[in-house]
C-alpha positions in Angstrom: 31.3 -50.7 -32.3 31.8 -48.6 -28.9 28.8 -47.0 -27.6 31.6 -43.4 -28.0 31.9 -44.6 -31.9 28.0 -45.3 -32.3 27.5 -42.0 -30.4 29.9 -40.0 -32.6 28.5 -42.1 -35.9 25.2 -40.9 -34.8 26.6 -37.3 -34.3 25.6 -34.4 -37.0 28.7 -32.3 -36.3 30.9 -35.5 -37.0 29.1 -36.5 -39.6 30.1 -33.0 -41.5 33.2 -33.3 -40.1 34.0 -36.2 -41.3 32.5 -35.2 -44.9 34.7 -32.3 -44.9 37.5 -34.0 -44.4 36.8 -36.8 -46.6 36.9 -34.0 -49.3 40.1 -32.7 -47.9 41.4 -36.2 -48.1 40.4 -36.5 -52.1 42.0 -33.3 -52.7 45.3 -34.4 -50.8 45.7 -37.7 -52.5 45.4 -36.2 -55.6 47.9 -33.7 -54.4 50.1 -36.3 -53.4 50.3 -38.3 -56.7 50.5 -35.4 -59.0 54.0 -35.3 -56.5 55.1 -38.7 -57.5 54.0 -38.8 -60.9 53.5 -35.9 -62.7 55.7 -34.2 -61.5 58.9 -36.0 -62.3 57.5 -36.1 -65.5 57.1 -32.3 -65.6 60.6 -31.6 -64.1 62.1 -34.2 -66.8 60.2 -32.1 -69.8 61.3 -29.3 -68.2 65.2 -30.3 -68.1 64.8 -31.2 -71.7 63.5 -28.2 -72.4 67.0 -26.8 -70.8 69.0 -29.2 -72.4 67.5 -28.3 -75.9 68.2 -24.6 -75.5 71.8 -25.7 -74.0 72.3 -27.6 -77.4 70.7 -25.0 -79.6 73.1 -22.5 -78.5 76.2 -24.9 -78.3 75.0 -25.0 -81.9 75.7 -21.1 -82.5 78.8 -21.3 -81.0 80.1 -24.3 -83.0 79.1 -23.0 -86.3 81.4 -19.4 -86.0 83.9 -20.9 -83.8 87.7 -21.7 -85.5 88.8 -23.7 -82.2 89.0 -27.3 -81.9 86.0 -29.2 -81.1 87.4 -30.3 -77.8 88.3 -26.5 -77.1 85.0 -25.4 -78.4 83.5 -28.1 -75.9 85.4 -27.1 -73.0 84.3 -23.3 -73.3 80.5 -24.2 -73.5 80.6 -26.4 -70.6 82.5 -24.4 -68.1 81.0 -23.6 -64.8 78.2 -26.6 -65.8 77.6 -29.8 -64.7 76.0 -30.7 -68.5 78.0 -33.3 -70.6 78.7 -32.0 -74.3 79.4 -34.9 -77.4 80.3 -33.8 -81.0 79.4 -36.7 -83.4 80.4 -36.9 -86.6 78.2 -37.8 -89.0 79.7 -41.6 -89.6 78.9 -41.8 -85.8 82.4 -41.1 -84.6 82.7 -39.4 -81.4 85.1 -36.3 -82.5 85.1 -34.9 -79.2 83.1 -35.6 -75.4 83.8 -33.0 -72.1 83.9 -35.9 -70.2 85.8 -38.9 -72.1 88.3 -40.0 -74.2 86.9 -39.5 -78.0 89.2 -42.3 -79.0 88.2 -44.7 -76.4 84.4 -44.5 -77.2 82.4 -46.5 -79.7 80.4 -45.0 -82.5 77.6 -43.5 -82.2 75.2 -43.5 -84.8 73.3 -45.8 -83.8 72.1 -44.1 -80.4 68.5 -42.5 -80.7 69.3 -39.6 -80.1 72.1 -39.0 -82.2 70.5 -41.2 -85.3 67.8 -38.1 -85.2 70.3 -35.3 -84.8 72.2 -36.6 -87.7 68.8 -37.1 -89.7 68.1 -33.0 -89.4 65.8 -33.4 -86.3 66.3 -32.7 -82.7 66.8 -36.4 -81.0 65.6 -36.9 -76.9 66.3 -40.1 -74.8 66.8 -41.1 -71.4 68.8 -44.2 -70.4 72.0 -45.9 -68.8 75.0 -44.6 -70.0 77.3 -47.3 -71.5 80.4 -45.6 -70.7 79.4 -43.9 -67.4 77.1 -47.1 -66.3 74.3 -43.9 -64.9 70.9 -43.0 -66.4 71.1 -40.2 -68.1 68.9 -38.1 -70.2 69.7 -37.1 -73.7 69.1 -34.2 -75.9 71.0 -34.5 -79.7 70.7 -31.4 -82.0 71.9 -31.4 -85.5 75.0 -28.5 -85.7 78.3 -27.7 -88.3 81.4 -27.7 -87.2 84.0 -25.8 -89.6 81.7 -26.6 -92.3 81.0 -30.4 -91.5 78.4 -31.8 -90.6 77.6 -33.0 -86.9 75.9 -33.9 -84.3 76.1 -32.0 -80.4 74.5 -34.0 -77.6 73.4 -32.2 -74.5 73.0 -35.0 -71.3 72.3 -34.7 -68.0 72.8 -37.2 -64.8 68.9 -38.4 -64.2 69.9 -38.4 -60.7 70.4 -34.6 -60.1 66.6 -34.3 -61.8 65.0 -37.0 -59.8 66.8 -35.3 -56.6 65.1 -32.0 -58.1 61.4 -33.6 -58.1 62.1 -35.2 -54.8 63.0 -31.6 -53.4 60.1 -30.4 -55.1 58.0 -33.0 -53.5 59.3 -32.9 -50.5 58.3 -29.0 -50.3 54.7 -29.8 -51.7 54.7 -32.5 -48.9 55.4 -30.0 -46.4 53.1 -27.6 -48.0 50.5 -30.2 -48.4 50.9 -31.2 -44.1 50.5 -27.6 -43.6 47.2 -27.4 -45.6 45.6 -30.7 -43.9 46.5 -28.8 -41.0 45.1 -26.1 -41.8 41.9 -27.8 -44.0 41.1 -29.9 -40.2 41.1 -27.1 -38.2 38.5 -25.6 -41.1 36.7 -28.3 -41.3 36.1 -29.0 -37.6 35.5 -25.0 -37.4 33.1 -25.3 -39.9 31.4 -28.4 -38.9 31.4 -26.7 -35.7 29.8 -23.3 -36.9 27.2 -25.4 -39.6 26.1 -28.0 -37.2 25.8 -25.8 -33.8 22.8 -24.0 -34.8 21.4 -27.4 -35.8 22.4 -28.9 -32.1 20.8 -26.5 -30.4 17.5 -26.5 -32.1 17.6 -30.5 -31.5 19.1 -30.7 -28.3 15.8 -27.7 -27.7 13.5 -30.1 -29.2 14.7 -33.1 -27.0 13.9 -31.2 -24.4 10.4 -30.4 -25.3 10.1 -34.1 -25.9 11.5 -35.0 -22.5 8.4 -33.2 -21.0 10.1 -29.6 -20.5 8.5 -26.7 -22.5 9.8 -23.7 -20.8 13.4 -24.0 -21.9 14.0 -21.1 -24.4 14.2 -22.2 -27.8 17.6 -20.6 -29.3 17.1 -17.6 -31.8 19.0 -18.9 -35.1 19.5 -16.4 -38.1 19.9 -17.4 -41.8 18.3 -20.3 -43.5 17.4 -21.9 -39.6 15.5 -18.9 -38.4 12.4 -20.1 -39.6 13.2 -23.5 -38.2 13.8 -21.5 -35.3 10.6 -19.5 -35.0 8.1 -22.6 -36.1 10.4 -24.5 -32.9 9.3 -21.6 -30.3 5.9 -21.4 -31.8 5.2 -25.1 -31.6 6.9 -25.1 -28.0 4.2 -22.3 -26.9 1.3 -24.2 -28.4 2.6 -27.3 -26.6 2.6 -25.5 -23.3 -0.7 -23.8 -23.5 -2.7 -26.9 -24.2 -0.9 -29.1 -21.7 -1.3 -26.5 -19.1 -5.0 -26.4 -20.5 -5.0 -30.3 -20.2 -3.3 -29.8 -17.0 -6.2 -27.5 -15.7 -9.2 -29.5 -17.5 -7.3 -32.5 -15.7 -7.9 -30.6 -12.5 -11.3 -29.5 -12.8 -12.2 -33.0 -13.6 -10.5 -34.3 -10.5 -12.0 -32.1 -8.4 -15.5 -32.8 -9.8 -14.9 -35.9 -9.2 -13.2 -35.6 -6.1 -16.6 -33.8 -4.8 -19.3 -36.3 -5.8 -20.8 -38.7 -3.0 -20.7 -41.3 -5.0 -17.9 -43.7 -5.3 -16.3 -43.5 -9.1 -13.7 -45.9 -10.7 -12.4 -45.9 -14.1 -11.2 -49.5 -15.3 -8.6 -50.7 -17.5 -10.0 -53.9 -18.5 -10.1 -55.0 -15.0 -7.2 -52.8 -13.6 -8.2 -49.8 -11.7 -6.8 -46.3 -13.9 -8.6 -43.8 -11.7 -10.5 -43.7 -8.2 -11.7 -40.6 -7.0 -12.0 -39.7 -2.9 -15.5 -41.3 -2.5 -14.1 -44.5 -3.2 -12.2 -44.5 0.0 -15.2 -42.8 1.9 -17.2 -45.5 0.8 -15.2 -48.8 0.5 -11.7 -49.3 2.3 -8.7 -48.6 0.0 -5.6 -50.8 0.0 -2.4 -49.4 1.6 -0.6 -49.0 -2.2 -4.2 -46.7 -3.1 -6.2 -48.4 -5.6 -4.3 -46.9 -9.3 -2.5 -49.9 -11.0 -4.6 -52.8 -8.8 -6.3 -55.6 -10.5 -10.3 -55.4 -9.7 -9.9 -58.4 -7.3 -6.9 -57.3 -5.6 -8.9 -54.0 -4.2 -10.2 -55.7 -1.5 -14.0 -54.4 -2.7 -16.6 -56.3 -1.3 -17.2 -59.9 -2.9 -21.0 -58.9 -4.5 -19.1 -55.9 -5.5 -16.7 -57.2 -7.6 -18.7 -59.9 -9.2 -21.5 -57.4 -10.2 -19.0 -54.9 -11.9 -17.3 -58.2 -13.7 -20.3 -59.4 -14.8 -21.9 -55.5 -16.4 -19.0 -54.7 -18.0 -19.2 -57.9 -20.3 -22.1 -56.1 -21.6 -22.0 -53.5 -24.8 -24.2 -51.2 -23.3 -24.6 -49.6 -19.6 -26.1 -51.3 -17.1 -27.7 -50.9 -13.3 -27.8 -53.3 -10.7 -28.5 -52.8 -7.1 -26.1 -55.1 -4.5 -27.6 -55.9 -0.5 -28.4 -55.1 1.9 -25.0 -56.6 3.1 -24.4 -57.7 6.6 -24.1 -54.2 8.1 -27.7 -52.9 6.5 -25.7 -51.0 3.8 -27.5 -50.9 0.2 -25.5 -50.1 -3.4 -26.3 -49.4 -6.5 -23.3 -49.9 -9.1 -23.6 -48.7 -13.0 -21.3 -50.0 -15.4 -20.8 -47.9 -18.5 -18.3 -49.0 -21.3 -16.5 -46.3 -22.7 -14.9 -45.6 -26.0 -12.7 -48.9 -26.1 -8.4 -48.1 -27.5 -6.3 -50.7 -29.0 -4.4 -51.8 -26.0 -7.3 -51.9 -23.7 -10.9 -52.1 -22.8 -11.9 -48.7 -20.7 -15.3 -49.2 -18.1 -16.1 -46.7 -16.2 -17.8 -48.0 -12.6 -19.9 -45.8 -10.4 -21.0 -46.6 -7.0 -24.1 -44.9 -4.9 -24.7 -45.7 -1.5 -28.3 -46.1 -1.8 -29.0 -47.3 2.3 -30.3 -43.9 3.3 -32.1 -43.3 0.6 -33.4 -46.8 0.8 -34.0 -46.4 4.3 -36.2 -42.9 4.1 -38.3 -44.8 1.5 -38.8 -47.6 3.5 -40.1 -44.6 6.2 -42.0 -43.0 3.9 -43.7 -46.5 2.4 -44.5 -47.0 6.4 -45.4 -43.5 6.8 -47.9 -43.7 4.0 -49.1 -46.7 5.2 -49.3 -45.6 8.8 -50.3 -42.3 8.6 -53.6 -44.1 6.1 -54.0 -46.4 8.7 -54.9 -43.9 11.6 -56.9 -41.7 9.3 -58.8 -44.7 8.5 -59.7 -46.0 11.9 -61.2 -42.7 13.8 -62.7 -41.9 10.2 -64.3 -45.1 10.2 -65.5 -44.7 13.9 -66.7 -41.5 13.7 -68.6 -43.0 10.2 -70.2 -46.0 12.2 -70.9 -44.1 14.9 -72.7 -41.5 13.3 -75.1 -44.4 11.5 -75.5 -45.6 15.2 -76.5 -42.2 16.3 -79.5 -42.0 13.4 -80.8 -45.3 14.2 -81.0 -44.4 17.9 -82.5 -40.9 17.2 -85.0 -42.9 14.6 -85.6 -45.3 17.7 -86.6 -42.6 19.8 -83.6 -43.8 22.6 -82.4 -40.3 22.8 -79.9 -41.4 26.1 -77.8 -44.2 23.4 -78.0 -40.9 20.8 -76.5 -38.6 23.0 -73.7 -41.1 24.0 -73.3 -41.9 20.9 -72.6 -38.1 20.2 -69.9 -38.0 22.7 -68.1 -40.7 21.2 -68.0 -38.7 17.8 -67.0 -35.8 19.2 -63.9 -38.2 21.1 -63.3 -39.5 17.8 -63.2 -36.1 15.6 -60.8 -34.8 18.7 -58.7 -37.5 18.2 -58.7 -37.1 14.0 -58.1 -33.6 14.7 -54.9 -34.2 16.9 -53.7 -36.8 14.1 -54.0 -34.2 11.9 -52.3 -31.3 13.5 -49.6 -33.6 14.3 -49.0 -34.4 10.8 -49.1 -30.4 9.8 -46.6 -29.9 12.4 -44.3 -32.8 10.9 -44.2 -31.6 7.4 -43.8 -28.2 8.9 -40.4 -29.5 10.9 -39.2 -31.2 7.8 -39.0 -27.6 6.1 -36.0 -25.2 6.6 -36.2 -23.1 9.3 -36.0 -19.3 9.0 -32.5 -18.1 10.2 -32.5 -16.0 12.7 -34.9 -16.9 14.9 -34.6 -17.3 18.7 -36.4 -18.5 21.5 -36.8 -17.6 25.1 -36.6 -20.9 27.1 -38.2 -19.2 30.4 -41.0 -18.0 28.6 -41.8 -21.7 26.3 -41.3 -23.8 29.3 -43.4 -21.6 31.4 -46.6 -21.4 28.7 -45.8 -25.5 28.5 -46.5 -25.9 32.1 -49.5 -23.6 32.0 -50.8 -25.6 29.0 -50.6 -28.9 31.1 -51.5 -27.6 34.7 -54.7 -28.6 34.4 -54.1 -32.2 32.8 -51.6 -32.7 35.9 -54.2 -31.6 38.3 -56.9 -33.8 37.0 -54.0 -36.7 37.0 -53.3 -35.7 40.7 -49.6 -35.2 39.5 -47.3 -32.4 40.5 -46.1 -30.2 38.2 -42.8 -28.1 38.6 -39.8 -26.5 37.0 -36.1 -26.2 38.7 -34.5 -23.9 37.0 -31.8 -22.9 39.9 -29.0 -23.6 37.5 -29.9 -20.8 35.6 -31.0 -18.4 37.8 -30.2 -14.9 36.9 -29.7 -15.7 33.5 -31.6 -14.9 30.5 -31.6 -18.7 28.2 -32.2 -18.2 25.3 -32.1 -20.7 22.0 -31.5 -20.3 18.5 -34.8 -22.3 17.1 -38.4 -21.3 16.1 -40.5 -20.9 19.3 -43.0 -22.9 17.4 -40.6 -25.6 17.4 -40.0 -25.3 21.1 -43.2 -24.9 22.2 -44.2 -28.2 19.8 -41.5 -30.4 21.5 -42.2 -28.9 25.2 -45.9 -30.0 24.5 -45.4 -33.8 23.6 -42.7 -34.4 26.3 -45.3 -33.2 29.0 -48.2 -34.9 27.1 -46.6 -38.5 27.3 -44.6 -37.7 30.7 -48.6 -37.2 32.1 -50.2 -39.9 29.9 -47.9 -42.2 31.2 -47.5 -41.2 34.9 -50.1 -42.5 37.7 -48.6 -41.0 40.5 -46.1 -38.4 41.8 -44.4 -35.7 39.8 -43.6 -34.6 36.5 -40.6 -32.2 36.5 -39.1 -29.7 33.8 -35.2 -28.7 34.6 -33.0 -26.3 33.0 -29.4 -26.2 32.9 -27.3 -24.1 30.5 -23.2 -23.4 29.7 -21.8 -20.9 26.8 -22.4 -23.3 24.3 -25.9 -25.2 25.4 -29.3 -25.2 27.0 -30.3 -28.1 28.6 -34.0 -28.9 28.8 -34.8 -32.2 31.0 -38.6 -33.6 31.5 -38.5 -36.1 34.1 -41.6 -38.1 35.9 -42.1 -41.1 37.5 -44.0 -43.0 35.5 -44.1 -46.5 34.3 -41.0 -46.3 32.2 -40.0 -47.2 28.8 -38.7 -50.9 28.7 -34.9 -51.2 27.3 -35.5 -53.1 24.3 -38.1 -50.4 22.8 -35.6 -47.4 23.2 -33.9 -47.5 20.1 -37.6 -47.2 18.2 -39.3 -44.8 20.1 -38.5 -42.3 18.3 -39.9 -43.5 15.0 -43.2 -42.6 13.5 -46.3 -44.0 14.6 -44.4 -46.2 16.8 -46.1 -47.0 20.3 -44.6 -49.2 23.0 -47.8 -50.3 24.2 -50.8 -50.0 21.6 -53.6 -50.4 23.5 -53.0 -47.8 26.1 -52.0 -44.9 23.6 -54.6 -45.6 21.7 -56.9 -45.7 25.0 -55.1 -42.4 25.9 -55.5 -40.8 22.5 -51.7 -40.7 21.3 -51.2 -40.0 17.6 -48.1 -41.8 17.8 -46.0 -39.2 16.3 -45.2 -37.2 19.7 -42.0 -38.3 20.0 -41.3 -38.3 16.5 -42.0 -34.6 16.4 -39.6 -33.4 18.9 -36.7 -35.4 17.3 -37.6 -33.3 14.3 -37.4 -30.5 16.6 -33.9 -30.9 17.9 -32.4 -32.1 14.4 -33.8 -28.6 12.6 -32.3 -26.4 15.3 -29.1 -29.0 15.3 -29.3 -30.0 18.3 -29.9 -33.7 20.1 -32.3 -35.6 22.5 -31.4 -38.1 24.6 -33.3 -40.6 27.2 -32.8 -42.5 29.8 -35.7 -44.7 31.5 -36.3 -48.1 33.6 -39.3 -49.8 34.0 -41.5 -48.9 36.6 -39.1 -45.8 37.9 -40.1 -43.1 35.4 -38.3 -41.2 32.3 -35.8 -38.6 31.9 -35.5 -36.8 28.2 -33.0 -34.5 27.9 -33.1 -31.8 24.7 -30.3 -29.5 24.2 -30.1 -26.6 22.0 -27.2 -24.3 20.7 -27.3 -21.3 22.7 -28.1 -18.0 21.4 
């Protein structure tokens, strides 16, 4: 079968088309054999019929007639084409419209005639001996001047077969004309049944194709609530996809605006990856939807953590590094609801270095920050018993010194602990709003340190030419400022011998540029990178000597990063350090 036949087979309008006509078909072959059968056999009753009233009233005739029975013959079939016979009632032809009485053999013993002849009315149809035609016979019994007879009616059975063939040649014609006309119904009908039915299919293809805004035709009669439950369903369709649609959305963007990496496996095909996972790992060129776990280019520990958690029933946690470049993960591996065709995991990814770093800081903080409370808490403690046994001794000289090193000690404790209240102050938000005159902070900073400078034989200065004329001011705390000022000038002092320690300002639209240079003994290269880390000292003894906290330089990189700003330095051994801290501009 064609693909045209199978799609017209599978057609609904052909379908009643074709039912339609089928019916039509029934009703024209029984049409068509009542033509060829019963109808000849109704136009042959009906010629008999004819011939019997033909005889019946040839009977009349013959029975008051006083001609001849040849005369009498020739009167009743004038302006005929019937065939009149008188029989006697031996079975000798007396007289015959078309033959010779003489010449023709009896005929008693012809059907027809043997029932005339018996008082009935006699019918047969047959070849005629004498005319060598089929003919059809109708024999009435009759009296002719008093005798008795038989008169046979015939009739050629050609002329009544030629009748039924007119006949059925009309209902033939008739019967083209109706098929004609029954088609053209049917296919009009089929048309008019089946196009309400089309459309409502042809409108649910379309919703099954995916498109649920195409109108849904309005059909009347027993299709209208066909019709109605069509466009209702379509509606309810729409609004929950476009709900799924928006709920498929939100989800995405949710996703879409966590830090951490998520992935949503297929047994070990990626389904879903939201926009961490290429923040966090680097995502193939095709993305990462369709891609077998080991084809994603994830990090070997990666993908063998993830394939190993997901064999599990329940969810499970397992931290991965530090890998080569420091970075620490954490993966969990929850198994979802699992579907017939595959098994669903859903992966999620933290980058934990940060955090992992800030509680290595605070571990060392802890441990640092115990550390220097312990030692000038244990001097001050030691020296104190030292002081009482000198007092009990009566050496009132080792007392005294003895009291002097307390009071270093407690100075010392003090300035740890300040330090440490400024440091959990910086790691507070700042109030917005606030701004700082950079003239006024740099000048109390110098005022602060005058003395210390003096005592050090170091000159202390500003240059501030850059600037001049112009009021420089900062968005951050004065506190803040006046906090960072303070250490720079502390350790530029502590750690200069000789020459000059020098504060510069520098400024554009944008910034304000504070520089503290000296020429000191410099910071060697390879501690640079650290010196900004609590507690950190580049050389132990001689802050500790000098009463350093450690946490100096710590605090003014707290400083800079809470006003968003940055710090930089630059230093060689021997030559003195310059660091610079620049501040948005208010």
């Amino acid at each position: 079968m064609t693909e045209t036949a199978q799609r017209l087979a599978g057609s609904y309008r052909a379908r009643l088309a074709l039912a339609f006509l089928l019916t039509v078909a029934i009703v024209a072959g029984a049409w068509t054999w009542s033509l060829y059968g019963p109808l000849t056999d109704t136009v042959i009753e009906q010629q008999q019929d004819h011939l019997l009233a033909v005889a019946q009233a040839g009977v009349l005739v013959l029975g008051e007639t006083e001609r001849s029975a040849p005369d009498a013959l020739r009167r009743l079939v004038a302006r005929t084409d019937l065939r009149m016979t008188i029989v006697a009632a031996d079975g000798t032809v007396i007289a015959d419209s078309e033959g010779d009485p003489a010449a023709m053999e009896n005929h008693g013993s012809r059907p027809e005639v043997a029932e005339a002849l018996a008082g009935a009315v006699g019918f047969d149809r047959r070849v005629s001996d004498t005319q060598g035609i089929e003919q059809i016979y109708v024999a009435v019994p009759a009296s002719l001047q008093g005798a008795r007879v038989a008169l046979r009616v015939s009739e050629p059975l050609e002329e009544i077969n030629e009748l039924a063939a007119r006949s059925r040649r009309t209902g033939l014609v008739l019967l083209a004309g109706a098929l004609i006309a029954a088609g053209v119904l049917a296919l009009r009908l089929a048309a008019v049944a089946a196009g309400p039915v089309e459309r409502l299919s042809s409108a649910a293809q379309t919703m099954a194709g995916g498109d649920l805004r195409a109108p849904v035709p309005q059909e009347r009669g027993e299709l209208a609530g066909l019709s109605n439950a069509l466009g209702e369903l379509r509606e309810q369709m729409r609004r929950r996809i476009e709900e799924l649609s928006a709920e498929k959305h939100s989800l995405r963007g949710v996703l879409d605006g966590l830090t951490d990496a998520v992935f949503l496996l297929h047994d070990d095909r990626v389904a879903f990856a939201n926009s961490a996972a290429g923040r966090l790992f680097r995502a193939p060129v095709t993305g990462w939807q369709g891609r077998e776990l080991g084809e994603t280019e994830l990090p070997a520990p990666v993908v063998s953590t993830v394939t190993t958690l997901s064999l599990a029933e329940e969810d499970q946690v397992a931290e991965v590094g530090p890998d080569p470049s420091g970075r620490t993960l954490r993966i969990s591996v929850m198994p979802l609801n699992p579907t017939d065709a595959y098994r669903r995991t859903l992966v999620v990814i933290e980058d934990t270095t940060e955090r992992t770093r800030l509680e290595r800081v605070r571990r060392d903080f802890v441990a640092n920050a115990s550390h220097e409370l312990k030692t000038p808490a244990a001097a001050i403690h030691l020296l104190a018993t030292s002081a009482m046994d000198a007092a009990g001794d009566g050496d009132t000289e080792q007392a005294l010194a003895f009291a002097v090193q307390i009071e270093q000690e407690s100075a010392r404790l003090g300035r740890l602990v300040g330090d440490l209240l400024d440091l959990s102050r910086l790691e507070s938000t700042p109030a917005p709003g606030t701004l700082t005159d950079v003239r006024d902070a740099v000048a109390n900073a110098l005022l602060g340190h005058r003395i210390a400078a003096t005592e050090r034989g170091l000159e202390l200065r500003v240059e501030e030419e850059a600037v001049a004329g112009q009021d420089v001011f900062v968005r951050a705390d004065p506190t803040d400022v006046a906090i960072a000022l303070d250490n720079l000038l502390d350790n530029a002092i502590k750690y200069t011998e000789a020459g000059s320690v020098t504060v510069t300002l520098d400024a554009d639209p944008d910034e304000v540029r504070i520089s503290v240079t000296d020429t000191g003994i410099g910071i060697p290269e390879e501690d640079l990178p650290r010196i900004f880390e609590r507690f950190y000292r580049v050389d132990r003894a001689r802050s500790r000597a000098s009463g350093g906290t450690g946490l100096g330089l710590s605090l003014v990189r707290h400083v800079v990063e809470r006003s968003a700003g940055g710090i930089e330095v630059s230093s060689a051994t021997e030559s003195g350090t310059t660091f610079t801290v620049t501040l948005p501009r208010a």
